[in-house]
N, C-alpha and C positions, 0 to 999 in steps of 0.2 A: 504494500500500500504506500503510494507517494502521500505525504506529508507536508501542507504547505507553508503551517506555521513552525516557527522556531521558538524555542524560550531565551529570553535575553536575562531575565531576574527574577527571584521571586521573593516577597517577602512576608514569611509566616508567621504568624504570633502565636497560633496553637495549634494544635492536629484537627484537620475536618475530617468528621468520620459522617458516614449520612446513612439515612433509614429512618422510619419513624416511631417516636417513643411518644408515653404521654397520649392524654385525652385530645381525641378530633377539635382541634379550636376552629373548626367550623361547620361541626354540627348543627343544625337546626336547632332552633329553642323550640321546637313542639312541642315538647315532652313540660317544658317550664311553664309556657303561656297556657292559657285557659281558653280552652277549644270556641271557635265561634260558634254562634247561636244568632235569635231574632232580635236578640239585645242589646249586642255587639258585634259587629260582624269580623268578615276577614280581612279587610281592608286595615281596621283602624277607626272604623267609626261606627255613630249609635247605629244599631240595628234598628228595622220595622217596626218592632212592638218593644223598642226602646222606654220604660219610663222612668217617671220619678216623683216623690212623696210630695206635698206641701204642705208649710204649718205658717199659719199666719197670726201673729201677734197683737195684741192692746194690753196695754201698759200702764199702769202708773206707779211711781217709783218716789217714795221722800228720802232722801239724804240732810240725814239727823249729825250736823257740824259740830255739835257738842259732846256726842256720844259715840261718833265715828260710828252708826250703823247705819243701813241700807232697807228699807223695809218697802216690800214692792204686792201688786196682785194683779196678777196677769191673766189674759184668757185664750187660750191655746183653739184655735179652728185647722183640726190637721184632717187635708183630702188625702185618703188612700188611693194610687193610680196605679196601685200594682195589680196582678192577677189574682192575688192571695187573699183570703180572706181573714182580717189579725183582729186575734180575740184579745190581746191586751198591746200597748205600747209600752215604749223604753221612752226616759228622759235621761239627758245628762246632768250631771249636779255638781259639775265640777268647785264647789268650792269647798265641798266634802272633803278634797285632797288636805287641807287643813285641819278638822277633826282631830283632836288629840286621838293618836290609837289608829292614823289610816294605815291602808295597805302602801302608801306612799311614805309615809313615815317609819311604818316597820320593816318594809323591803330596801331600805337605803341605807347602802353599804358605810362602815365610818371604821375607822381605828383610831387611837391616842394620840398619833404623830398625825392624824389630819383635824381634830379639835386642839395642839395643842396652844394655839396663838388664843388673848384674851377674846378678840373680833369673833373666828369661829367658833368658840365656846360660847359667847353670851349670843350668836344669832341659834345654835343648837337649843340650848335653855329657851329663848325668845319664843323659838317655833314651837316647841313643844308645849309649853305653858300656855299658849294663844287659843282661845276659845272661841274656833273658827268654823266656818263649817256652815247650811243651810240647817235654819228652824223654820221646817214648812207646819203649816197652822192647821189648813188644811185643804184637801182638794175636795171640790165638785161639778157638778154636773153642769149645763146649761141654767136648770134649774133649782140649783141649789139644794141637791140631794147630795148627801158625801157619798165620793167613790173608794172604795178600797184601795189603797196602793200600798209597794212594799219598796224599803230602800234596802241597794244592796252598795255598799261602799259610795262611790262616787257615780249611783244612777239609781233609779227611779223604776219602779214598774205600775204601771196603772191597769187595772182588770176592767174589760167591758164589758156589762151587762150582756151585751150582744155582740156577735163580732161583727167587725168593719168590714164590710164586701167592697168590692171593686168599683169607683166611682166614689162614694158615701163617703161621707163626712163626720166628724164630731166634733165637740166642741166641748170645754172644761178649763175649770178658774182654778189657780191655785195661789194660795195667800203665803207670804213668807217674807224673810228677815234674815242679817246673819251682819258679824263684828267686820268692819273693814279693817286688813291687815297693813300695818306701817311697812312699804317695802323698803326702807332703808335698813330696818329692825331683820325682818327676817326673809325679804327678798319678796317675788313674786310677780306675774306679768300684769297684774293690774293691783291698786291697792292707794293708798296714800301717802304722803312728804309732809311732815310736820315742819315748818320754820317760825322756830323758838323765841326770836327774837322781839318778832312782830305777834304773834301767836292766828297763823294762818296757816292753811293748807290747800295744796295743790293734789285731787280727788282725779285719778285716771282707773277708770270702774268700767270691767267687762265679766265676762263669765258670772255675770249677776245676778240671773235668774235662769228656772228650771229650762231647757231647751232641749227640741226635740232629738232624738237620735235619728241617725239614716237608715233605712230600710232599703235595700236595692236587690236586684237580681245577685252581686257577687257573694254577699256575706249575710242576705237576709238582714237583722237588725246588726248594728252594728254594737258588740259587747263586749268592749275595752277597757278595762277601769282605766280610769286617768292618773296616771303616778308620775308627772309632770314632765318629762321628757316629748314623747309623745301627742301634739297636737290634737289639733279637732278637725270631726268631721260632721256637716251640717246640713240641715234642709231647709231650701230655699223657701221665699216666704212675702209677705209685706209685714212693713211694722207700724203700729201708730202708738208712740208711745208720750206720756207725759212726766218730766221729771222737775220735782220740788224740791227748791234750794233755797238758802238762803237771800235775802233779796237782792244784795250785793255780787252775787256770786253770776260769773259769766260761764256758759254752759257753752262746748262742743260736742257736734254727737254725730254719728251715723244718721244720714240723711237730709231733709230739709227745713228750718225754721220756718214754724208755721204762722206763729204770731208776735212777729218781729214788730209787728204796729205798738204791740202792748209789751213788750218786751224791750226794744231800743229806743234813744232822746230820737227827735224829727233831724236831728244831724248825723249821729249816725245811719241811721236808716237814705240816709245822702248821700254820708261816705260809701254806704254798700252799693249803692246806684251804680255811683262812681266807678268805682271797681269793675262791675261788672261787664265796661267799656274799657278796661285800662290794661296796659301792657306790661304795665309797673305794678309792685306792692303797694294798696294804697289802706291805710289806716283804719279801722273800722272803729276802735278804740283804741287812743292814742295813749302812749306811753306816761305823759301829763294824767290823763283822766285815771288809767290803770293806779299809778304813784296813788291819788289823793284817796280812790277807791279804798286800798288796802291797809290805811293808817289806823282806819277804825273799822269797827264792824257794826252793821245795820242793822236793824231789828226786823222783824218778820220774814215772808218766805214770797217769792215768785216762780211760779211753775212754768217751764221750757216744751213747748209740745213741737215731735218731731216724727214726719213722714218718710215712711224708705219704702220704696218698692222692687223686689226680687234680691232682696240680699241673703244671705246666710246668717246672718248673727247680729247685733247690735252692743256700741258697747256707747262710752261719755266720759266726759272731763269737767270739773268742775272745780273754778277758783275764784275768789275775789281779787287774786294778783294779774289776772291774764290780760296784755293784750292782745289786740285782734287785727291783723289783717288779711288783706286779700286782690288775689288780681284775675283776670281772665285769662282762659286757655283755647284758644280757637280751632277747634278741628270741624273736618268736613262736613260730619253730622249735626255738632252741635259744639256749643259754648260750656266749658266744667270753669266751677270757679274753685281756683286754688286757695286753701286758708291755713293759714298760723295761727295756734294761741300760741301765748308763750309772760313767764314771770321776766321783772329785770335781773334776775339771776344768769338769763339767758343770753342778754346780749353782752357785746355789738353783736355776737354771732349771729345772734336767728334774727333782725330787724336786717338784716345784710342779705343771709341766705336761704332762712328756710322755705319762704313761698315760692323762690323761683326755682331752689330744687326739685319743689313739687312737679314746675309745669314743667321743667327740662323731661322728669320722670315720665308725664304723660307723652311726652312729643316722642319719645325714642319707643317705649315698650309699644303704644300705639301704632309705631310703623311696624311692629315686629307681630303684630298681631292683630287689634282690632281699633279702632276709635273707642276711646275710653268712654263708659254705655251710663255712667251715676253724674248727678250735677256738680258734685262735689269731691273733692278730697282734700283731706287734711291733716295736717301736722300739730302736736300735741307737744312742748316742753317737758320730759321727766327726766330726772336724777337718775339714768334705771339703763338697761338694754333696752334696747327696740321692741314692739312689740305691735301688731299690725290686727285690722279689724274693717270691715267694709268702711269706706270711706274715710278713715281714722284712724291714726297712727300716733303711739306713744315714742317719743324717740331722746334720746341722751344727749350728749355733747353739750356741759354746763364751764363757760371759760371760769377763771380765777375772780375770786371776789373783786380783786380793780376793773377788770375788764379784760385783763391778757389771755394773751391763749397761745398754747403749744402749736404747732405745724402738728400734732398727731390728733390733738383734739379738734382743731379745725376739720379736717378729713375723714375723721373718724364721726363725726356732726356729718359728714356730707355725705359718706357711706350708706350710714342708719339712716337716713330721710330718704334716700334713695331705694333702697334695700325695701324699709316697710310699707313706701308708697308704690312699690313696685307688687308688694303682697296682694294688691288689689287684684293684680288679674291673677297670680297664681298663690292662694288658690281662694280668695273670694270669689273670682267668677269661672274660671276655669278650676270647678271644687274637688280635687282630688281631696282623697283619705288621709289626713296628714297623722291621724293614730297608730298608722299603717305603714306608710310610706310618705318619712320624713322629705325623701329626695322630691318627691313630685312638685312641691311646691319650693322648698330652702334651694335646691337644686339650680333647676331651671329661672327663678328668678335672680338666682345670685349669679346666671351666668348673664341674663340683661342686665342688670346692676351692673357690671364690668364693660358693658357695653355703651349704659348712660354714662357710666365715670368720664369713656373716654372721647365720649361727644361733648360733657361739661367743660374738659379741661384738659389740655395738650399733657398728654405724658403725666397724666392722672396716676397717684400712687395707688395703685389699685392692688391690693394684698388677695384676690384670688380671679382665676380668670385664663391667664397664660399658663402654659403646659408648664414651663421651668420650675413656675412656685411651687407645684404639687409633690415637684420629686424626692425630698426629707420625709414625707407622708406615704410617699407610694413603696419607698425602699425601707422602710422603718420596721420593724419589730411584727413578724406576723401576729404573735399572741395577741398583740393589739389594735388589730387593724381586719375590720371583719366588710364583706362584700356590702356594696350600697344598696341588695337588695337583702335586706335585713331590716328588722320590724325596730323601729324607733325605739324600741325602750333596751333594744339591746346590741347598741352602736357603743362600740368602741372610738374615742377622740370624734368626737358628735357635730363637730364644725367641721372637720373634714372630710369625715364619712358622706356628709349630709346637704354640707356646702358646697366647700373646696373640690371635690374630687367631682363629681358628676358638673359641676360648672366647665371643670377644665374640657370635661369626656367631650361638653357639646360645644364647646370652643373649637379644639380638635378636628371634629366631627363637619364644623363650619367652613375651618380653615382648610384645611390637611385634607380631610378623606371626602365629604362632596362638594367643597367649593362653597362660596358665598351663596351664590345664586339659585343653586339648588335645595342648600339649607333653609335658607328665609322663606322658598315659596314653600317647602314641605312643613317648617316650624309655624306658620301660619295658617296652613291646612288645621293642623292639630288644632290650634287656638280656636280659631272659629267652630270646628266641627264640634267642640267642646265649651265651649262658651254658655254657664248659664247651663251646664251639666256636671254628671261625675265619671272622671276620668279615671282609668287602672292604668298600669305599667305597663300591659299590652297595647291598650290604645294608643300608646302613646308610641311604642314600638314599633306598632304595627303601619300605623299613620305616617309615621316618618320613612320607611322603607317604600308604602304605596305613593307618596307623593313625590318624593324623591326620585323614582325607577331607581332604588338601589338596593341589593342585599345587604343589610348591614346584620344579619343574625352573630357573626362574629366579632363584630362592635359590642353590641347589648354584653353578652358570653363573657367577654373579657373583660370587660371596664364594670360592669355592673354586678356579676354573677362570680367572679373571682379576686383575689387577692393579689394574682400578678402583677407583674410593674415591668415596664420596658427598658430594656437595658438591650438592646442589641451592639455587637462590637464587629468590628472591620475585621476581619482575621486574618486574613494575605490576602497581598495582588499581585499577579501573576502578569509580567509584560510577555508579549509576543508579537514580532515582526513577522511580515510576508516571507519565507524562502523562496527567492527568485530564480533558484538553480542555476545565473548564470557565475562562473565560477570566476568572471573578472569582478564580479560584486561580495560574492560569498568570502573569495579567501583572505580578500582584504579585511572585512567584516572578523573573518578570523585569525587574522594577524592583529588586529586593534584588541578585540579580545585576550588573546594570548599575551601582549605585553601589559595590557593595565592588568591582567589577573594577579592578587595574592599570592607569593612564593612560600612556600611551607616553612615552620621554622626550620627544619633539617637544611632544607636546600639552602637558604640564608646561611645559617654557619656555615655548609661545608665550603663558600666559597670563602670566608676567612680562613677555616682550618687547614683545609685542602691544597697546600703551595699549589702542586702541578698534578694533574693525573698523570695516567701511562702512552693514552694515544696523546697530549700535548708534548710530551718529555720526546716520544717517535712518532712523528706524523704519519709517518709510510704505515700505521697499522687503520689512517682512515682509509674509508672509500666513499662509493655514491650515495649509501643510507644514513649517514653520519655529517656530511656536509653540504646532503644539497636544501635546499630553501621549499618548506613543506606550503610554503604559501603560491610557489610558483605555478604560474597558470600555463599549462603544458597542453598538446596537440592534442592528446586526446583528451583533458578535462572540453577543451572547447566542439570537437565530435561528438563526444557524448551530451553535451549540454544542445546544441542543434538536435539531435536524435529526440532526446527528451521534449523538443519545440516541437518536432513533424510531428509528436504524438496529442499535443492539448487542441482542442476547440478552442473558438475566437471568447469563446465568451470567459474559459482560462484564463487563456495568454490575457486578456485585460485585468482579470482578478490580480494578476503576479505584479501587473505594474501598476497598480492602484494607489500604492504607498500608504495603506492601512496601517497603524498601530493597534493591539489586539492588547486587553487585559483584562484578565476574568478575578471579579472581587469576590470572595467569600463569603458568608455573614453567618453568625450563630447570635442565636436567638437566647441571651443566660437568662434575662429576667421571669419568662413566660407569654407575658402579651404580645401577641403579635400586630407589627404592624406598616405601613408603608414602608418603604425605604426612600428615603428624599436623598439624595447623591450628587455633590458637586464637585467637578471637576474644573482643576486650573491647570492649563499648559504653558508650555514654554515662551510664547510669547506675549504672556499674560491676560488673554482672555477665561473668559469660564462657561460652561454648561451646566445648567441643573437639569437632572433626570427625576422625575418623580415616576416608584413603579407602585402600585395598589399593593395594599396587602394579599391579597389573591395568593401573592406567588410564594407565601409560605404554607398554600392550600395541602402541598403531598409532603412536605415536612416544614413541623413548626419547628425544627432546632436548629437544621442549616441549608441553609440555601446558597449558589454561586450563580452569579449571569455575567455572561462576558459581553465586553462595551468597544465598538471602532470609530478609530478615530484616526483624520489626517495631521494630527498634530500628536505630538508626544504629549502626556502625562504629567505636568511635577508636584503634584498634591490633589488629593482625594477628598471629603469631608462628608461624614451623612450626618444627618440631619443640624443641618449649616446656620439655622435660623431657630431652634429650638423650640422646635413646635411638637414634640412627638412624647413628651415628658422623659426621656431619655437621662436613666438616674444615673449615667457613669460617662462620660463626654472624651474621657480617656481614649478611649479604645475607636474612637468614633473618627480617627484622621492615619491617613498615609502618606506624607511619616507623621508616627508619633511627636503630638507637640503637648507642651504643658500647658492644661486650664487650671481656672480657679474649682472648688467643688463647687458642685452647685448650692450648700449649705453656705457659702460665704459669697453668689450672686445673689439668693438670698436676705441675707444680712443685710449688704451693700446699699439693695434696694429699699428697705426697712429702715435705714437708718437715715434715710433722709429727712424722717418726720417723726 
């Protein structure tokens, strides 16, 4: 067999051996996903006989500013739209989770070295001591018959006379009360901020009253106790609720101010006018009015009445310190007006940023999905983490008592308003099961959050989002680091699992494996087809592969269903030239060879130690084997190399003088995850090519793969994954030749410590 290529070099960094080991990383997830039906289909979207519950609300709620409690009576109208006929319903009760004695309190893990600072000690004592918890008074009927129910931890069972058939409706009041919790004291996503000084409080109150649980085709009712990791999941509804405060006290809530006639002076009711034309923050209650508000407290109470239609949940803020503004956001369907409360603890910061963070929120997630569908959204001032709610969001970043503020706390104020106004479409309206599945909602919005950061502000320090940040997470400690499809309450490092890691997958996914283009029209398929429903994992899976034309089952498999991490390494590159047979080319070729080769060390010494051999000492014992020149090109190399010419086709003899370079790269796969290979190539005269090949092509073995690459230019460095988009934890191994990086724990850093 003629032979056309020749080897010039190779450079190996470890033995490729090939065959396939290990589980199919691109097996189908059939076996994972939950088979279609008329409910859901195979696409990705609601099936034909698609439904879903509704419970609609009326409310009246007093908030008792002397006794820090909440006492409310609400009347629950829930239509059943299932096929099923349900002889009782489930509520959730979540502020049960405080009860001295919960399954939240007893199941949470604690040792001596994690209470032993004064802080966590006195909020351990704090929590426990706290007499929290629903005191429901009791429940009835339409007409005021009491109905049976039983509480089980942090839910509610109600018994019906009759069961609910399909269509039919019911209706039922339940009266109750319960201690609002100081979350400075012992933490919480909603509760109260005592300021001692002035003796005021800033009231950010949700999970306030009994609400329904989900009932769907996947999980029938949905029967999670809440032990506070874990989320909620909720049925859509209208609200009319009314909430009594003190008279001083200015109220935000979930939905629309109904009687702002009797509620605001005839100037502010102007300045909202105002606003509602303005492209700027404009003052609803100014900073002035808010100051004189606060110095004293009023006497009697004024009731706040507020409309929502088709939300999930409702929650409110109440303080005598807030002020208020607000500006317009103009999208194609309609006008949302964006709003701040906020104490002067808050600024300069939120008088600067929070309401235009809002509308930047709405303009970006909106192109990414739908036209934001509520009148409203809003930002809430709390000392606390973020915390997000239809229309309404509690958010942190409190500057230094003069006014200054860090670079981390400024960003981190920008982050959390983005982050929880972004909550709104995932999962307020796009309502995934967040008791279930943390990622659907923390996920997918933290990976648009990364996307507003960086339509906000050039080179936005954005701490999750790009492949690089994940890679201390992804190569870390298996013991603690468990797949993103795993049930919320038992995730390992809960911001990464939940956040970080599935943000980056669809960053990835956008950039790397379908392209912009293809990602946004398929991520917006979902959105809408899901809009104002309840989405699973598969729809979500499923929807993206149909809208896209792309299989991604080996995406989902790897990034979501494993603990893998990507580490692919360069192993050798193999040059190879054309052999042109003609022997005025070749032997040169191997004279140039033969003098730059490495001499042995033997051969090096022997020409010091060696005065003279025997044929130097008597030449007469050379002859013609000995002294003639092996590179000579002689009568019959040039006959034979003719010969070898009568015998190729034209379309040969053009292959041989092509002037190809030939080099075949390696790759092993150490980490597990498979995935493209992005491959840049710089020559000799310093241009470059990038090669992007699909992951596909570690379909018949994920641990090594080789492909060879031609080129009319030589070779002088290689680089995969050049631009660092592939979460690639080890960058070492990733260039030919080997050059020195920083780790990636100290890109990291770098980046981090700007602010």
């Amino acid at each position: 067999m003629t032979h056309f290529l020749r080897l010039l070099s190779v450079l190996t960094f470890s033995t490729i051996t090939f065959g396939q080991t290990g589980p199919d990383k691109f097996k189908q997830l059939g076996e994972e996903l939950a088979t279609p039906n008329v409910y859901r289909n195979a696409a990705g979207a609601p099936g034909h006989q698609y439904y879903q519950q509704k419970a609609d609300y009326k409310m009246k709620v007093v908030l008792d500013d002397e006794k820090q409690t909440l006492a409310g009576a609400e009347t629950i109208s829930y239509t059943n739209n299932s096929p099923d006929a349900l002889s009782y319903l489930w509520l959730q009760l979540d502020q049960n989770i405080r009860k001295p004695g919960s399954d939240a309190q007893l199941t949470s893990t604690s040792s001596i070295e994690s209470m032993s600072s004064p802080y966590a000690l006195t909020r351990t004592f704090n929590a426990m001591e706290f007499e929290g918890g629903f005191n429901i008074e009791e429940v009835t009927d339409v007409s005021g018959k009491k109905m049976t129910y039983t509480i089980v931890g942090t839910m509610m069972r109600i018994d019906l006379p009759k069961a609910l058939s399909n269509g039919a409706s019911v209706v039922f009041n339940i009266k109750w009360w319960y201690n609002i919790n100081n979350r400075m004291e012992i933490g919480g996503r909603s509760g109260y901020e005592y300021f001692e000084e002035e003796d005021n409080y800033i009231y950010t109150i949700a999970q306030f009253f009994p609400r329904m649980c989900v009932y769907n085709d996947v999980e029938g009712w949905q029967n999670k106790q809440f032990l506070g990791g874990g989320e909620f999941t909720l049925t859509f509804g209208d609200y009319d609720v009314e909430i009594t405060v003190p008279t001083d006290h200015v109220v935000a809530a979930t939905g629309e101010l109904q009687n702002a006639s009797k509620i605001l002076t005839k100037e502010q009711q102007k300045r909202f006018e105002e606003a509602q034309n303005s492209n700027d923050p404009v003052f609803i209650i100014t900073p002035e009015e808010a100051a004189e508000v606060e110095k004293s407290k009023a006497s009697g109470t004024k009731t706040w009445i507020f409309k929502a239609e088709n939300v999930r949940d409702f929650a409110f803020a109440s303080s005598r310190k807030f002020m208020w503004d607000a500006q317009a956001v103009k999208q194609e369907s309609k006008t949302v007006m964006a709003m701040s409360y906020f104490p002067k603890e808050g600024n300069p910061l939120w008088e600067k940023y929070s309401t235009r963070l809002i509308a930047q929120t709405l303009r970006t997630y909106s192109k990414h999905t739908f036209d934001y569908p509520y009148p409203v959204a809003i930002s809430v001032h709390a000392n606390a983490i973020g915390m997000e709610y239809p229309m309404i969001c509690f958010n942190g970043g409190r500057p230094n008592a003069d006014g200054t503020y860090s670079e981390r706390t400024k960003y981190g104020m920008h982050s959390v308003i983005i982050h929880e106004v972004g909550h709104n479409y995932f999962p307020m309206i796009i309502n995934s099961d967040e008791r279930q599945w943390t990622w659907m909602d923390e996920g997918l919005n933290t990976f648009l959050q990364y996307l507003t950061e960086q339509e906000w502000q050039r080179d936005y320090p954005s701490r999750r989002g790009p492949a690089h940040l994940i890679v201390d997470y992804m190569k870390g400690d298996k013991s603690y680091i468990t797949p993103i499809m795993t049930n919320s309450e038992s995730l390992f490092q809960f911001g990464n699992n939940a956040y970080g890691k599935p943000a980056t997958a669809l960053n990835i996914l956008r950039e790397t494996i379908l392209g912009r283009e293809l990602f946004d029209y398929a991520f917006k398929v979902y959105a809408q087809r899901w809009m104002f429903k309840h989405p699973t994992p598969a729809d979500f899976f499923r929807t993206m592969e149909d809208a896209s034309g792309i299989d991604l089952d080996w995406f989902w498999r790897g990034w979501f269903y494993t603990t893998d991490y990507v580490d692919i390494s360069l192993e050798s590159v193999k040059w190879y030239q054309m052999n042109t047979f003609d022997p005025e080319i070749e032997k040169n070729i191997e004279r140039d060879f033969a003098e730059s080769e490495n001499k042995n060390i033997s051969e090096l010494r022997n020409r010091e130690s060696i005065a003279k051999t025997v044929n130097e000492e008597y030449p007469e014992l050379d002859d013609e084997y000995n002294t003639r020149d092996i590179f000579e090109v002689t009568a019959a190399d040039k006959a034979a190399y003719q010969a070898f010419l009568a015998g190729l086709s034209e379309s040969d003899k053009a292959l041989l003088n092509s002037g190809y370079e030939f080099y075949q790269l390696d790759f092993k796969n150490k980490g597990g995850l498979v995935m493209p290979l992005i491959i840049q190539f710089t020559f000799e005269d310093g241009s470059t090519e990038l090669v992007r090949i699909p992951a596909e092509i570690w379909r018949k073995n994920a641990d090594y793969v080789s492909k060879v690459f031609f080129f009319k230019k030589k070779v002088t460095h290689v680089v995969l994954d050049p631009f660092l988009e592939t979460a690639d934890c080890d960058t070492y191994d990733n260039a030919f030749p080997r050059q020195l990086v920083p780790s990636r724990f100290e890109i990291f850093e770098q980046k981090n410590n700007e602010y």
